[in-house]
Every structure is written in C-alpha cells, then in structure tokens.
C-alpha positions in Angstrom: 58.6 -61.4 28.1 59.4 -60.4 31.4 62.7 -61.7 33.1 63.4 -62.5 36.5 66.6 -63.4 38.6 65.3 -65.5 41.5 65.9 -69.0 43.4 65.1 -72.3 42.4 64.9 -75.2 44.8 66.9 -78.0 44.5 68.4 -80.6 47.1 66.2 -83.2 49.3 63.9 -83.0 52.1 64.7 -80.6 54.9 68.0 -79.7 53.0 67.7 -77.3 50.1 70.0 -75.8 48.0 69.0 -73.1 46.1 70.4 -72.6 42.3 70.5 -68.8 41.1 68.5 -68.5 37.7 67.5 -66.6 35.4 63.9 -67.1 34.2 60.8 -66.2 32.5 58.5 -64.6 35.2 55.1 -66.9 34.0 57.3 -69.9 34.9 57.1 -71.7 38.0 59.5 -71.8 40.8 61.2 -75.0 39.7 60.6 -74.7 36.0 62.1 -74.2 32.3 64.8 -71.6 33.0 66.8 -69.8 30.7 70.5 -69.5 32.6 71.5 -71.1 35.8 74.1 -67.9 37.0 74.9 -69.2 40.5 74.0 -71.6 43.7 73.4 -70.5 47.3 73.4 -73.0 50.6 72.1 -71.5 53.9 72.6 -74.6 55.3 76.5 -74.1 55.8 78.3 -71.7 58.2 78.6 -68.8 57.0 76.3 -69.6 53.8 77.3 -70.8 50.5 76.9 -67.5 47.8 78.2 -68.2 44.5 77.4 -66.2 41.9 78.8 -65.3 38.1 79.5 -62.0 38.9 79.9 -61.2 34.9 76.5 -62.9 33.8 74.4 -61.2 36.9 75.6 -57.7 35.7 74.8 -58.9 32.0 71.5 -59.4 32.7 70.5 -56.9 35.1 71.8 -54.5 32.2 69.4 -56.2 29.7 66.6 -55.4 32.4 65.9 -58.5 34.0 64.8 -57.9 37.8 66.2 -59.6 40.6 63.3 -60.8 43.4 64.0 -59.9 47.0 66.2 -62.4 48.1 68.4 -62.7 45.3 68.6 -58.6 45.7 69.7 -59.1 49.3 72.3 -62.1 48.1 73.6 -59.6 45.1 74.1 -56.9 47.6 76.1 -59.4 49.8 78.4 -60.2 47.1 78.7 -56.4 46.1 77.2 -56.5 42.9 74.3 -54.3 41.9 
C-alpha cells in the first residue's frame, strides 16, 4: 500500500477549505482516508496552515509521500 499526504476538499461552492490527510494513494481525492493531520484556508489573509507538526514527521518517517502542494505547505511551516 502506497501512502500519500495530500489535500482533501471540503467547504461549499467557490469557498474551499482544504483538510490535510493522510491516505491511501488508489483512493480518490475526497475519499476513505486514514488520518486527517491538519486544515489549510487560502481563502484568508495571509492563509490558514495548520498542521500536526508531530503526526506529519511520523508519517513522513514511515515513508508516506507528501504531493506537491502539501510539500510546498510543509516547507512553509518548516517541517520536512
């Protein structure tokens, strides 16, 4: 099973809100995930980055891979 840290999509029309998971990468965007480690919200100024700083390092040691934008929000928050 290959793991993925990426976005989900949550929130209404023409506002999203993004949660932080951790997932199973034959899942689809807004499906079964395995740990919800954080939310993101470019809709306020400056954005919205929260993130369990303790669980992201957890599972990045167990091998899970982060996608591009969740790479991008890590490095924001200093964690790699």
């Amino acid at each position: 099973m290959s793991v993925k840290i990426r976005l989900s999509r949550v929130g209404r029309n023409k506002t999203p809100i993004y949660r932080i998971v951790v997932t199973d990468s034959r899942s689809p965007r807004d499906g079964r995930i395995i740990e919800n480690i954080g939310r993101y919200d470019p809709r306020k100024e400056p954005s919205l980055i929260e993130i369990d700083e303790e669980k992201a390092r957890d599972w990045i040691g167990k091998g899970a891979q982060p996608s591009a934008t969740v790479a991008k929000l890590l490095e924001v928050k200093g964690i790699s």
